[in-house]
N, C-alpha and C positions, 0 to 999 in steps of 0.2 A: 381127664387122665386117670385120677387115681380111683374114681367111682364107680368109673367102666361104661359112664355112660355115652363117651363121646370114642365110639367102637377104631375109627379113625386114626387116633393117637396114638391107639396102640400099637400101630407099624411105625410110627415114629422113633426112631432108635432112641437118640436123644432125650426125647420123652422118658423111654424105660428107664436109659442108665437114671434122669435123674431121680429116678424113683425108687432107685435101687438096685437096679438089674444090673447084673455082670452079662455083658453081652460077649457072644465067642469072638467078634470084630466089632473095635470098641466107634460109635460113630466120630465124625469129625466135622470140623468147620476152622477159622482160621481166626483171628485177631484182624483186623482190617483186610479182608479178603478183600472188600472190594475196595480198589485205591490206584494208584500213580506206576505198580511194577505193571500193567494192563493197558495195554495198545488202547483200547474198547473204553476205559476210565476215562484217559487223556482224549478221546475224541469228546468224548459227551461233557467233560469239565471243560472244554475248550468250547462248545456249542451252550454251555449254561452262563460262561462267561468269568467270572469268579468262583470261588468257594462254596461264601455265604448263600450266592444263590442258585448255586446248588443244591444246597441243603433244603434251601425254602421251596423248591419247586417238585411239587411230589411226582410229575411223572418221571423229570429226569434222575430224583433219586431213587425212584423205585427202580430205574433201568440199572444203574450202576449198581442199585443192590442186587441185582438178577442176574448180573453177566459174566461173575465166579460159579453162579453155580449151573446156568446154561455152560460154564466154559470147563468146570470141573466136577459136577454134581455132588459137591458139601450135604451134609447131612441138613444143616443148616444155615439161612441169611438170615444175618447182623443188618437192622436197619439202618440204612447209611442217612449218620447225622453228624454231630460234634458236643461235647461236655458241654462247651460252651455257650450253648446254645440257651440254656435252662438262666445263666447268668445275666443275658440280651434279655430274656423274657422280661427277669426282673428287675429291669430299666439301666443294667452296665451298659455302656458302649461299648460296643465289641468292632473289629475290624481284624484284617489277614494282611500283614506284609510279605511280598514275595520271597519266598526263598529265607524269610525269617519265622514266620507263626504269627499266633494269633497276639493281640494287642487288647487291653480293654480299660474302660474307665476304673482309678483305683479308691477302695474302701480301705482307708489308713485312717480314719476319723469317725465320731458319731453325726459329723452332719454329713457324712459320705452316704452312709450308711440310712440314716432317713428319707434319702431319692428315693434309695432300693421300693419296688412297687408293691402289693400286697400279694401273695401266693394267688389269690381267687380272680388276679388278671393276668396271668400268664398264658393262657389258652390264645389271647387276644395274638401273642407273639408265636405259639405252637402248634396253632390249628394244620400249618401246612406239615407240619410233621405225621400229625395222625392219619392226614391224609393221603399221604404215602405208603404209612405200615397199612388202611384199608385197600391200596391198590394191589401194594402187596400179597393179601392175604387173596385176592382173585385169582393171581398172575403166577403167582408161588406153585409149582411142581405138589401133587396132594402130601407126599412123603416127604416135603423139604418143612422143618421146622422153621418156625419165625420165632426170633430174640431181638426185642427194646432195649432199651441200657437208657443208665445217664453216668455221669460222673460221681462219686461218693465226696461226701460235704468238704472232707479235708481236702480232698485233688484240688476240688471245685473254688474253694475259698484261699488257696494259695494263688490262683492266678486272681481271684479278684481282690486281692489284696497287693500284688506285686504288679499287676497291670501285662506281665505277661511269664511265661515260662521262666524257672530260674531254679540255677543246677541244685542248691541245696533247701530252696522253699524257705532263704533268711528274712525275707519281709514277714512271710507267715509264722515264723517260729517267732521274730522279732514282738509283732503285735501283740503275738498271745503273752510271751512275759511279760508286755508293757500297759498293755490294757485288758486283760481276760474278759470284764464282760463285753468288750465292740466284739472280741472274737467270738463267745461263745454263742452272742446275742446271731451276729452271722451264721455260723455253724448251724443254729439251730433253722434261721430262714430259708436255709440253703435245703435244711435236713426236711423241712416242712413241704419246700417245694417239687423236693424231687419224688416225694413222695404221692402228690398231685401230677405232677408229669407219668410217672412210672404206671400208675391206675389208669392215666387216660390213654397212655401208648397201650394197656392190657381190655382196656373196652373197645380200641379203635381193632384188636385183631392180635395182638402180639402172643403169643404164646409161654413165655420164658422173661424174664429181666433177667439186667445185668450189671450191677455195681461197679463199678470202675474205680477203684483209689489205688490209682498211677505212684502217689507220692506215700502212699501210706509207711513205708519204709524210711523214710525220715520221721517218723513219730516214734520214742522212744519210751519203755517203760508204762507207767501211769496215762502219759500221753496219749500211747495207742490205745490202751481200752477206752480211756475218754474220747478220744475225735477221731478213731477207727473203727474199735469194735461196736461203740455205744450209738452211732450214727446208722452204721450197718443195723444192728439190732431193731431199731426205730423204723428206718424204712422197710425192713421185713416183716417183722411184726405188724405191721400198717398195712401191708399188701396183702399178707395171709390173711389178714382179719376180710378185706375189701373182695382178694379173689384167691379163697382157698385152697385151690386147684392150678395154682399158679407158681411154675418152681422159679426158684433167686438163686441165681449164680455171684456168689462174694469172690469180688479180685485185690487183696490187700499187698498189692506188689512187693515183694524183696521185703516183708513180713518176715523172713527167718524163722526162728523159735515161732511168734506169732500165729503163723498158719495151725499151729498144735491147739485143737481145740475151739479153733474162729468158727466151728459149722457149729458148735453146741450152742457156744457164747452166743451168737446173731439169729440164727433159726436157717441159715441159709441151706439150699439143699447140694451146690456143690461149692468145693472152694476149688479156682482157677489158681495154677501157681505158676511162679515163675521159673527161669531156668538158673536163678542164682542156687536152689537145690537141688537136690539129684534125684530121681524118681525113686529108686531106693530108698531114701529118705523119707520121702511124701509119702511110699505104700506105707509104710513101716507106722508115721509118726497120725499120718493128714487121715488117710483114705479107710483105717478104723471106723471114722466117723461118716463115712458116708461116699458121695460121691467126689469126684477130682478131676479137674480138668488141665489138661495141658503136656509136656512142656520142653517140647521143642526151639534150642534158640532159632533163634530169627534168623541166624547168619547164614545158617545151612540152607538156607530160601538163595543166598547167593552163589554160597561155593559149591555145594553139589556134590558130587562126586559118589563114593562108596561109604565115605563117612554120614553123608546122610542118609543113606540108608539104614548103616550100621546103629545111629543112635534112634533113631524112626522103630527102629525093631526093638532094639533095647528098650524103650516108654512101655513099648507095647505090652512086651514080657516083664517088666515091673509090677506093673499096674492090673494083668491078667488077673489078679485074685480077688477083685473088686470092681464096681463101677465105675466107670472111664470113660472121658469124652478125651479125645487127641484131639491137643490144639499146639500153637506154638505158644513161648514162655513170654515173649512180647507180640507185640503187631510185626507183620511182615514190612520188611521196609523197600523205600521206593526203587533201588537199583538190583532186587530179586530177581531172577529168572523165572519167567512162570513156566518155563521145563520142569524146574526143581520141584515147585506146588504139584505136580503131575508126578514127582517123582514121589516126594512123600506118600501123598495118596496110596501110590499103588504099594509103597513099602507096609501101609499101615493096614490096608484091606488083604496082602498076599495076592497080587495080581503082577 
Protein backbone atom coordinates (compact mmCIF):
# COMPACT_ATOMS: atom_id res chain seq x y z
CA UNK A 1 0.00 0.00 0.00
CA UNK A 2 2.22 2.59 1.03
CA UNK A 3 5.45 1.77 -1.33
CA UNK A 4 3.38 1.46 -4.40
CA UNK A 5 4.41 -1.63 -4.99
CA UNK A 6 1.22 -3.53 -4.79
CA UNK A 7 -0.44 -1.19 -7.77
CA UNK A 8 -3.88 -2.92 -6.76
CA UNK A 9 -4.31 -1.30 -3.36
CA UNK A 10 -4.35 1.58 -4.65
CA UNK A 11 -8.13 1.44 -5.78
CA UNK A 12 -8.80 0.20 -2.55
CA UNK A 13 -10.68 3.12 -0.94
CA UNK A 14 -10.22 2.05 2.47
CA UNK A 15 -6.55 1.54 1.76
CA UNK A 16 -6.10 5.34 0.81
CA UNK A 17 -8.25 6.80 3.64
CA UNK A 18 -6.11 4.83 6.04
CA UNK A 19 -3.19 6.31 4.60
CA UNK A 20 -4.18 9.52 4.63
CA UNK A 21 -6.26 10.41 1.86
CA UNK A 22 -9.42 12.45 2.25
CA UNK A 23 -11.51 10.69 -0.28
CA UNK A 24 -14.52 13.06 -2.07
CA UNK A 25 -16.82 9.77 -0.91
CA UNK A 26 -15.59 8.48 2.27
CA UNK A 27 -15.46 4.31 1.92
CA UNK A 28 -17.64 2.12 4.18
CA UNK A 29 -18.16 -1.13 5.71
CA UNK A 30 -20.36 -1.92 8.92
CA UNK A 31 -19.50 -3.48 12.45
CA UNK A 32 -21.01 -6.97 12.23
CA UNK A 33 -22.25 -6.60 8.59
CA UNK A 34 -22.43 -9.86 8.39
CA UNK A 35 -24.76 -11.43 11.27
CA UNK A 36 -28.57 -12.43 12.28
CA UNK A 37 -30.57 -8.83 10.84
CA UNK A 38 -29.78 -11.31 7.10
CA UNK A 39 -32.17 -13.89 5.91
CA UNK A 40 -28.86 -15.44 4.06
CA UNK A 41 -26.88 -15.35 7.91
CA UNK A 42 -29.72 -17.31 9.45
CA UNK A 43 -29.86 -19.86 6.72
CA UNK A 44 -26.21 -20.79 6.64
CA UNK A 45 -25.98 -20.42 10.83
CA UNK A 46 -28.78 -22.77 10.85
CA UNK A 47 -26.99 -25.27 8.09
CA UNK A 48 -23.47 -24.97 10.41
CA UNK A 49 -25.56 -25.82 13.31
CA UNK A 50 -24.21 -23.62 16.14
CA UNK A 51 -22.07 -20.62 16.58
CA UNK A 52 -18.86 -22.07 17.51
CA UNK A 53 -18.99 -24.09 14.47
CA UNK A 54 -19.45 -21.67 12.43
CA UNK A 55 -16.66 -19.97 13.18
CA UNK A 56 -14.50 -23.06 13.03
CA UNK A 57 -15.62 -23.97 9.58
CA UNK A 58 -13.82 -21.71 6.94
CA UNK A 59 -16.06 -22.38 3.94
CA UNK A 60 -19.28 -21.45 5.82
CA UNK A 61 -17.52 -18.47 7.37
CA UNK A 62 -16.07 -17.23 4.40
CA UNK A 63 -19.76 -17.36 2.81
CA UNK A 64 -21.40 -15.35 5.77
CA UNK A 65 -18.44 -12.97 5.39
CA UNK A 66 -19.31 -12.46 1.60
CA UNK A 67 -23.03 -12.18 1.72
CA UNK A 68 -23.13 -8.34 2.93
CA UNK A 69 -21.17 -7.51 0.44
CA UNK A 70 -22.54 -9.60 -2.60
CA UNK A 71 -25.79 -8.17 -1.05
CA UNK A 72 -24.58 -4.51 -0.55
CA UNK A 73 -21.12 -4.03 -2.06
CA UNK A 74 -19.17 -2.58 1.44
CA UNK A 75 -16.03 -1.23 0.58
CA UNK A 76 -14.82 -3.81 2.93
CA UNK A 77 -15.32 -7.70 4.84
CA UNK A 78 -14.76 -8.15 8.50
CA UNK A 79 -13.67 -11.67 8.78
CA UNK A 80 -16.44 -13.40 10.32
CA UNK A 81 -15.01 -14.87 13.80
CA UNK A 82 -15.64 -13.89 17.66
CA UNK A 83 -13.02 -12.27 20.43
CA UNK A 84 -13.39 -15.17 21.98
CA UNK A 85 -12.07 -17.26 20.05
CA UNK A 86 -8.16 -16.34 20.82
CA UNK A 87 -9.36 -17.17 24.84
CA UNK A 88 -10.44 -21.19 23.53
CA UNK A 89 -7.16 -21.16 21.90
CA UNK A 90 -5.57 -20.56 25.02
CA UNK A 91 -7.26 -23.52 26.69
CA UNK A 92 -10.60 -21.38 28.42
CA UNK A 93 -13.69 -23.23 27.92
CA UNK A 94 -15.68 -21.46 25.83
CA UNK A 95 -19.41 -22.39 25.01
CA UNK A 96 -22.78 -20.11 23.59
CA UNK A 97 -26.06 -20.19 25.57
CA UNK A 98 -29.04 -19.45 23.32
CA UNK A 99 -30.38 -16.33 23.54
CA UNK A 100 -27.87 -15.49 26.43
CA UNK A 101 -23.93 -15.19 24.98
CA UNK A 102 -20.99 -16.57 25.26
CA UNK A 103 -20.00 -18.59 28.56
CA UNK A 104 -16.41 -19.53 29.51
CA UNK A 105 -14.14 -21.22 32.02
CA UNK A 106 -13.05 -18.32 34.77
CA UNK A 107 -9.35 -17.02 35.68
CA UNK A 108 -10.16 -15.55 39.31
CA UNK A 109 -6.86 -17.37 40.52
CA UNK A 110 -3.12 -18.09 39.91
CA UNK A 111 -3.77 -21.89 39.47
CA UNK A 112 -6.64 -20.73 37.02
CA UNK A 113 -4.50 -19.03 35.22
CA UNK A 114 -1.48 -21.73 34.88
CA UNK A 115 -4.03 -24.09 32.57
CA UNK A 116 -4.04 -21.01 30.27
CA UNK A 117 -1.72 -22.77 27.18
CA UNK A 118 1.51 -21.13 25.87
CA UNK A 119 0.99 -18.46 23.04
CA UNK A 120 3.22 -20.75 20.49
CA UNK A 121 -0.05 -23.32 20.58
CA UNK A 122 -2.79 -21.51 19.68
CA UNK A 123 -2.65 -22.04 15.86
CA UNK A 124 -3.36 -25.79 16.96
CA UNK A 125 -7.07 -24.00 17.90
CA UNK A 126 -6.92 -21.20 14.82
CA UNK A 127 -5.83 -22.76 11.94
CA UNK A 128 -9.49 -22.82 10.72
CA UNK A 129 -9.69 -19.30 11.00
CA UNK A 130 -6.79 -18.54 8.59
CA UNK A 131 -8.21 -20.66 6.52
CA UNK A 132 -11.16 -18.80 5.96
CA UNK A 133 -9.49 -15.29 5.67
CA UNK A 134 -7.12 -17.37 2.65
CA UNK A 135 -10.55 -18.32 1.07
CA UNK A 136 -11.55 -15.21 1.41
CA UNK A 137 -8.86 -13.37 -0.12
CA UNK A 138 -9.74 -15.76 -3.55
CA UNK A 139 -13.37 -15.21 -3.39
CA UNK A 140 -13.31 -11.42 -2.17
CA UNK A 141 -14.55 -8.93 -5.14
CA UNK A 142 -10.52 -7.41 -6.44
CA UNK A 143 -11.77 -3.81 -4.74
CA UNK A 144 -13.31 -5.24 -1.59
CA UNK A 145 -10.70 -4.80 1.18
CA UNK A 146 -10.09 -7.60 3.74
CA UNK A 147 -9.93 -6.66 7.74
CA UNK A 148 -8.83 -9.46 10.64
CA UNK A 149 -9.53 -8.26 14.21
CA UNK A 150 -9.38 -9.67 17.64
CA UNK A 151 -10.44 -8.49 20.82
CA UNK A 152 -8.06 -5.90 22.76
CA UNK A 153 -6.51 -7.57 26.17
CA UNK A 154 -8.86 -5.46 28.52
CA UNK A 155 -12.48 -6.64 26.51
CA UNK A 156 -10.79 -10.01 26.21
CA UNK A 157 -9.69 -10.55 29.81
CA UNK A 158 -12.99 -9.10 31.47
CA UNK A 159 -14.86 -12.08 29.99
CA UNK A 160 -12.18 -14.52 31.04
CA UNK A 161 -12.23 -13.30 34.29
CA UNK A 162 -16.11 -13.03 34.89
CA UNK A 163 -16.84 -16.21 32.80
CA UNK A 164 -19.14 -14.26 30.63
CA UNK A 165 -20.38 -10.74 29.74
CA UNK A 166 -21.14 -8.35 32.65
CA UNK A 167 -22.81 -4.74 32.50
CA UNK A 168 -20.09 -3.04 34.44
CA UNK A 169 -16.71 -5.51 33.98
CA UNK A 170 -16.89 -5.70 38.30
CA UNK A 171 -15.09 -9.14 38.31
CA UNK A 172 -12.37 -7.50 36.23
CA UNK A 173 -12.04 -4.24 37.92
CA UNK A 174 -12.50 -6.38 41.15
CA UNK A 175 -9.38 -8.70 40.32
CA UNK A 176 -7.16 -5.94 39.31
CA UNK A 177 -7.59 -4.23 42.88
CA UNK A 178 -7.28 -7.32 44.59
CA UNK A 179 -4.52 -9.13 42.78
CA UNK A 180 -2.68 -6.75 40.21
CA UNK A 181 -0.16 -9.19 39.23
CA UNK A 182 -2.82 -12.61 38.23
CA UNK A 183 -4.33 -9.48 36.28
CA UNK A 184 -1.50 -7.89 34.76
CA UNK A 185 0.33 -11.36 34.29
CA UNK A 186 -3.25 -12.06 32.09
CA UNK A 187 -3.33 -8.93 30.36
CA UNK A 188 0.02 -9.38 29.35
CA UNK A 189 -0.75 -13.35 27.94
CA UNK A 190 -3.75 -12.04 26.38
CA UNK A 191 -1.53 -8.93 24.84
CA UNK A 192 1.10 -11.55 23.67
CA UNK A 193 -1.31 -13.60 21.98
CA UNK A 194 -3.24 -11.55 20.18
CA UNK A 195 -0.45 -10.40 18.87
CA UNK A 196 0.43 -13.96 17.28
CA UNK A 197 -3.17 -14.25 16.13
CA UNK A 198 -3.26 -10.78 14.38
CA UNK A 199 0.30 -11.68 12.34
CA UNK A 200 -0.98 -14.96 11.22
CA UNK A 201 -4.69 -13.67 10.27
CA UNK A 202 -2.05 -10.81 8.18
CA UNK A 203 0.27 -13.72 6.47
CA UNK A 204 -2.98 -15.93 5.79
CA UNK A 205 -4.25 -12.66 3.45
CA UNK A 206 -5.84 -10.17 5.75
CA UNK A 207 -5.21 -6.67 4.73
CA UNK A 208 -6.01 -4.33 7.65
CA UNK A 209 -6.44 -5.40 11.68
CA UNK A 210 -8.69 -4.38 14.08
CA UNK A 211 -8.61 -3.95 17.74
CA UNK A 212 -11.62 -4.37 19.37
CA UNK A 213 -11.90 -2.86 23.35
CA UNK A 214 -15.70 -3.24 23.54
CA UNK A 215 -15.06 -2.31 27.36
CA UNK A 216 -12.45 0.05 27.26
CA UNK A 217 -14.76 2.67 28.66
CA UNK A 218 -14.92 1.23 31.87
CA UNK A 219 -11.24 1.93 32.41
CA UNK A 220 -10.68 5.10 34.08
CA UNK A 221 -7.74 7.46 34.46
CA UNK A 222 -4.24 5.79 34.89
CA UNK A 223 -6.13 2.59 34.25
CA UNK A 224 -6.69 3.33 30.60
CA UNK A 225 -3.44 4.14 29.60
CA UNK A 226 -2.24 1.03 31.37
CA UNK A 227 -4.81 -1.68 30.06
CA UNK A 228 -5.96 0.43 26.98
CA UNK A 229 -3.64 2.40 25.61
CA UNK A 230 -0.55 0.40 26.66
CA UNK A 231 -1.84 -2.94 25.23
CA UNK A 232 -3.01 -1.21 22.18
CA UNK A 233 0.48 0.17 21.73
CA UNK A 234 2.20 -3.33 22.04
CA UNK A 235 0.11 -5.08 19.58
CA UNK A 236 0.83 -2.17 17.07
CA UNK A 237 4.12 -1.78 17.56
CA UNK A 238 4.59 -5.69 17.18
CA UNK A 239 2.62 -5.73 13.84
CA UNK A 240 4.38 -2.76 12.34
CA UNK A 241 7.56 -4.23 13.20
CA UNK A 242 6.28 -7.87 11.62
CA UNK A 243 4.15 -6.33 8.53
CA UNK A 244 5.06 -2.72 7.96
CA UNK A 245 2.52 -2.04 5.28
CA UNK A 246 -0.11 -3.14 7.31
CA UNK A 247 -2.77 -0.54 8.78
CA UNK A 248 -4.39 -1.04 12.84
CA UNK A 249 -7.66 0.18 13.18
CA UNK A 250 -7.93 1.14 17.36
CA UNK A 251 -11.64 0.81 18.92
CA UNK A 252 -11.43 2.13 22.55
CA UNK A 253 -15.31 2.25 22.80
CA UNK A 254 -17.11 5.06 24.84
CA UNK A 255 -13.26 6.31 25.54
CA UNK A 256 -14.73 9.96 25.79
CA UNK A 257 -11.69 12.41 26.46
CA UNK A 258 -9.69 9.17 25.73
CA UNK A 259 -10.08 8.97 21.99
CA UNK A 260 -7.88 12.60 22.11
CA UNK A 261 -4.59 11.59 21.07
CA UNK A 262 -5.14 7.29 21.16
CA UNK A 263 -3.71 7.27 17.33
CA UNK A 264 -0.23 9.21 18.67
CA UNK A 265 -0.10 7.25 21.98
CA UNK A 266 -0.60 3.33 20.13
CA UNK A 267 0.75 4.10 16.51
CA UNK A 268 -2.66 2.95 15.22
CA UNK A 269 -3.55 4.39 11.73
CA UNK A 270 -7.28 4.95 12.48
CA UNK A 271 -9.37 5.35 15.68
CA UNK A 272 -13.03 3.97 15.22
CA UNK A 273 -15.45 5.79 17.51
CA UNK A 274 -18.26 5.48 18.88
CA UNK A 275 -21.56 7.34 18.74
CA UNK A 276 -21.48 8.33 22.49
CA UNK A 277 -19.66 11.56 20.73
CA UNK A 278 -20.65 13.57 18.10
CA UNK A 279 -18.61 13.82 14.86
CA UNK A 280 -18.29 17.31 15.46
CA UNK A 281 -16.36 16.40 18.21
CA UNK A 282 -14.17 13.77 16.72
CA UNK A 283 -13.21 16.16 13.53
CA UNK A 284 -12.37 18.81 15.76
CA UNK A 285 -10.54 16.78 18.70
CA UNK A 286 -9.76 12.79 16.96
CA UNK A 287 -9.42 13.20 13.16
CA UNK A 288 -6.28 16.02 13.61
CA UNK A 289 -4.33 13.04 14.04
CA UNK A 290 -5.21 11.03 11.32
CA UNK A 291 -7.70 8.82 10.09
CA UNK A 292 -11.60 8.04 11.85
CA UNK A 293 -13.88 5.78 11.49
CA UNK A 294 -17.40 5.61 12.17
CA UNK A 295 -20.28 6.70 13.66
CA UNK A 296 -23.55 6.06 12.99
CA UNK A 297 -25.68 4.57 16.08
CA UNK A 298 -26.92 1.33 15.39
CA UNK A 299 -30.52 2.25 15.99
CA UNK A 300 -30.99 4.11 12.82
CA UNK A 301 -30.21 0.31 11.24
CA UNK A 302 -33.87 -0.04 12.79
CA UNK A 303 -35.82 2.88 12.65
CA UNK A 304 -35.09 4.37 9.36
CA UNK A 305 -36.88 6.84 8.09
CA UNK A 306 -35.45 10.67 7.14
CA UNK A 307 -33.54 10.81 10.25
CA UNK A 308 -31.28 8.34 8.91
CA UNK A 309 -30.57 9.83 6.50
CA UNK A 310 -30.41 13.21 7.90
CA UNK A 311 -27.55 12.10 10.40
CA UNK A 312 -25.79 9.62 7.43
CA UNK A 313 -25.26 13.09 5.85
CA UNK A 314 -24.46 14.96 8.72
CA UNK A 315 -21.01 12.21 9.53
CA UNK A 316 -20.33 12.73 6.13
CA UNK A 317 -20.09 16.48 6.15
CA UNK A 318 -18.28 16.45 9.53
CA UNK A 319 -15.74 14.51 8.86
CA UNK A 320 -15.39 15.80 4.91
CA UNK A 321 -12.07 17.70 5.82
CA UNK A 322 -10.05 14.57 6.68
CA UNK A 323 -9.82 10.84 6.28
CA UNK A 324 -12.96 8.93 6.83
CA UNK A 325 -14.15 5.47 6.62
CA UNK A 326 -18.28 5.45 7.61
CA UNK A 327 -19.07 2.87 9.82
CA UNK A 328 -21.72 2.62 12.47
CA UNK A 329 -20.71 3.69 16.38
CA UNK A 330 -21.65 -0.03 17.51
CA UNK A 331 -22.28 -3.42 15.61
CA UNK A 332 -25.67 -3.42 13.82
CA UNK A 333 -27.86 -5.26 15.83
CA UNK A 334 -30.13 -8.32 15.19
CA UNK A 335 -33.73 -6.79 14.62
CA UNK A 336 -32.18 -4.06 11.71
CA UNK A 337 -33.82 -3.78 8.61
CA UNK A 338 -31.49 -4.44 5.84
CA UNK A 339 -33.62 -1.66 3.87
CA UNK A 340 -32.18 0.67 6.22
CA UNK A 341 -28.12 -0.72 5.48
CA UNK A 342 -29.41 -0.02 1.75
CA UNK A 343 -30.39 3.06 2.91
CA UNK A 344 -27.41 4.50 4.64
CA UNK A 345 -25.24 3.41 1.76
CA UNK A 346 -26.87 5.29 -0.74
CA UNK A 347 -27.07 8.40 1.83
CA UNK A 348 -23.43 8.09 2.38
CA UNK A 349 -22.22 7.59 -1.50
CA UNK A 350 -25.20 10.34 -2.79
CA UNK A 351 -27.06 7.95 -4.76
Amino acid sequence: MKDGNNTMSQTKTILLALAGETRPTPPIWMMRQAGRYLPEYRATRAQAGDFLSLCYNPELAAEVTLQPIRRYGFDAAILFADILLLPQALGADLWFVTGEGPRLSTITEQADFEKLKPVDEIDAVLNPIYETIRILRRELPEETTLIGFAGAPWTVATYMIAGRGTPDQGPAHALKAENRVLFEALIDRITEGTIEYLSKQINAGAEVVKIFDSWAGSLKGEDFQKYAVEPARKITQAIKARHPDTPVIGFPREAGDGYIGFAKATGVDCVAIDNSVSADWAAAHVQKDGCVQGNLASRHMVTGGQALVDETQAIVKAFSGGPHIFNLGHGITPDADPDNVQRMIDAVRGE
